[in-house]
C-alpha positions as CSV (number, residue, x, y, z in Angstrom):
1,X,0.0,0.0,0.0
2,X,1.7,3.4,-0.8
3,X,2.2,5.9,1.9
4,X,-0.8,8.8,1.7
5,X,0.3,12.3,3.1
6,X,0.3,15.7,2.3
7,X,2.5,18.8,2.2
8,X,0.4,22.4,2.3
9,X,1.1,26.0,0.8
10,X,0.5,28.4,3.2
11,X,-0.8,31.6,1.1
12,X,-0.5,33.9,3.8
13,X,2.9,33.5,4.8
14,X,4.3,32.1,1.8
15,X,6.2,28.9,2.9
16,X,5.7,25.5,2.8
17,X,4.5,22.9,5.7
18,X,5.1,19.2,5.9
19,X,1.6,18.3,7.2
20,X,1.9,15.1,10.0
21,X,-1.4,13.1,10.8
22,X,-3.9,14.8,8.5
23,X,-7.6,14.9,10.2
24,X,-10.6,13.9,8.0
25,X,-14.2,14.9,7.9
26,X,-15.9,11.3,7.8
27,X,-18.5,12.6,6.3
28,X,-17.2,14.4,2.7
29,X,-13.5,12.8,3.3
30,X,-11.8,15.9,3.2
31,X,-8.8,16.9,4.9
32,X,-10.1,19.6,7.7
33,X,-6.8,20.0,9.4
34,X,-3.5,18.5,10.1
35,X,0.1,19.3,12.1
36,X,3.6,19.6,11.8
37,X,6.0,19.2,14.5
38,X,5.2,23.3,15.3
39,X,2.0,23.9,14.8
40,X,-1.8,22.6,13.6
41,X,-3.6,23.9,11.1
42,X,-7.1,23.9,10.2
43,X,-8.3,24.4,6.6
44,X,-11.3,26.1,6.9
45,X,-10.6,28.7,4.9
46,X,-8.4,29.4,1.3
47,X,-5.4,29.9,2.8
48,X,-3.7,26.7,2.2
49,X,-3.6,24.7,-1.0
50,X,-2.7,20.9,-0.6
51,X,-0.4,18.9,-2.6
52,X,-0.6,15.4,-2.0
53,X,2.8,13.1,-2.2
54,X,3.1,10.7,-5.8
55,X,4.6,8.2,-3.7
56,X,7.3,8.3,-6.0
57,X,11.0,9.8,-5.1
58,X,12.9,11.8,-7.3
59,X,16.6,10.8,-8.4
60,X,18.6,12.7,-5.3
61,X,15.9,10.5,-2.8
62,X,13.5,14.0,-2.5
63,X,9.8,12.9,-2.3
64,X,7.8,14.4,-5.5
65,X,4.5,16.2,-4.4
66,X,1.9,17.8,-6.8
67,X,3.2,21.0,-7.4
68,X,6.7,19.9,-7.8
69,X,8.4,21.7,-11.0
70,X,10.6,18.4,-12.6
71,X,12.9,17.5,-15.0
72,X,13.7,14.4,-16.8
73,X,14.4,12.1,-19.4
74,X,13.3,9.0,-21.2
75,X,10.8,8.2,-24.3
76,X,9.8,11.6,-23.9
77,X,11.9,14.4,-22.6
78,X,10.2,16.5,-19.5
79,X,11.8,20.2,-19.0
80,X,10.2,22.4,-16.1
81,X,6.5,20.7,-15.6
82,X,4.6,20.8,-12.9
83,X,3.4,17.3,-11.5
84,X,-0.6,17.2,-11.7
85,X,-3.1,14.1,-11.1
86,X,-4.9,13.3,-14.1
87,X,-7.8,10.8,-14.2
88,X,-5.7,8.0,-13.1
89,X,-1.9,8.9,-12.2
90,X,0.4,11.4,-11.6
91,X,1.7,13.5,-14.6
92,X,4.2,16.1,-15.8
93,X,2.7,19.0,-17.7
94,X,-0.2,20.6,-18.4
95,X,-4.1,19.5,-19.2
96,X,-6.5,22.0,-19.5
97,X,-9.8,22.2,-22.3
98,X,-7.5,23.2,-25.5
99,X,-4.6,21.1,-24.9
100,X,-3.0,18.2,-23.3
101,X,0.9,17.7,-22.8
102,X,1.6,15.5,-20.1
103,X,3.8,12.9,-19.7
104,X,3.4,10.0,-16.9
105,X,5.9,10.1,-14.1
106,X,6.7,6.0,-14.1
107,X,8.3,6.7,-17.9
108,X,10.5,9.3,-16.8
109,X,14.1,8.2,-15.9
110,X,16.5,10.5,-13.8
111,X,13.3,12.7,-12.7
112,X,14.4,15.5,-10.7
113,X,12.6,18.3,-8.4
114,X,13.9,21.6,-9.5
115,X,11.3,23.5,-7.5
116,X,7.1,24.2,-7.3
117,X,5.0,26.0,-8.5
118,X,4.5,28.5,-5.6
119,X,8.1,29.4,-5.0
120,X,9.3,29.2,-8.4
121,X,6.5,30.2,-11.0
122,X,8.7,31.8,-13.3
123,X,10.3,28.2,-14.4
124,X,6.3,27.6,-15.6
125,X,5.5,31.0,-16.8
126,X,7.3,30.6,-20.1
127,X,5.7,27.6,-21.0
C-alpha cells in the first residue's frame, strides 16, 4: 500500500508545511486540518492549497508532491513541468480544455525536483 500524506502551501505566509497526521471529515473525506512538529492547522478557509505526495522519489531521494516543478528524461523528454493528477496517475505537464501535454511520471528516468509552482512560477510561466 503506498504511503498517503500531504505537504500544504500556506498563502498567507508564503512557505511551505510538511503536514503530519492529517484529520478527515468522515463525512465528505476531506482533509479539515492537520500538524507539523510546530503547529496545527485547520483548513477552513483558502489559505492553504494541498499537494498530496506521488509516492514516487525523485533521483537525489526527495519525495515528489503535486506542485513539484521536474525535469527528466526517457521516451519523452520532460523540461520544467509541474506534477498534476490526471484521471488515473500522476503527470508532468499541463491539461486544460485546448490542450493536453503530459507525460506520466513512471516513464521518466533521472526525474528530478527543480522546484514548485508556488516558490518558483517563473520556471512555468514561459511555457
Amino acid at each position: 500500500m503506498r504511503e498517503i500524506k500531504f505537504r500544504a502551501w500556506d498563502k498567507t505566509n508564503k512557505r511551505s508545511i510538511d503536514l503530519k497526521n492529517s484529520a478527515i471529515d468522515p463525512l465528505s473525506g476531506e482533509i479539515i486540518g492537520a500538524h507539523d512538529p510546530d503547529e496545527f492547522y485547520l483548513f477552513d478557509s483558502c489559505d492553504y492549497d494541498l499537494m498530496q505526495y506521488t509516492s514516487l522519489k525523485d533521483k537525489n531521494g526527495k519525495e515528489i508532491y503535486e506542485g513539484d516543478i521536474v525535469n527528466g528524461a526517457g521516451e519523452y523528454c520532460v523540461e520544467k513541468k509541474p506534477v498534476i493528477w490526471s484521471r488515473s496517475g500522476w503527470y508532468a505537464g499541463y491539461e486544460d480544455k485546448e490542450k493536453t501535454n503530459i507525460t506520466s511520471l513512471c516513464a521518466l528516468d533521472d526525474i528530478e525536483v527543480i522546484g514548485n509552482i508556488y516558490e518558483n512560477p517563473e520556471y512555468i510561466n514561459n511555457q
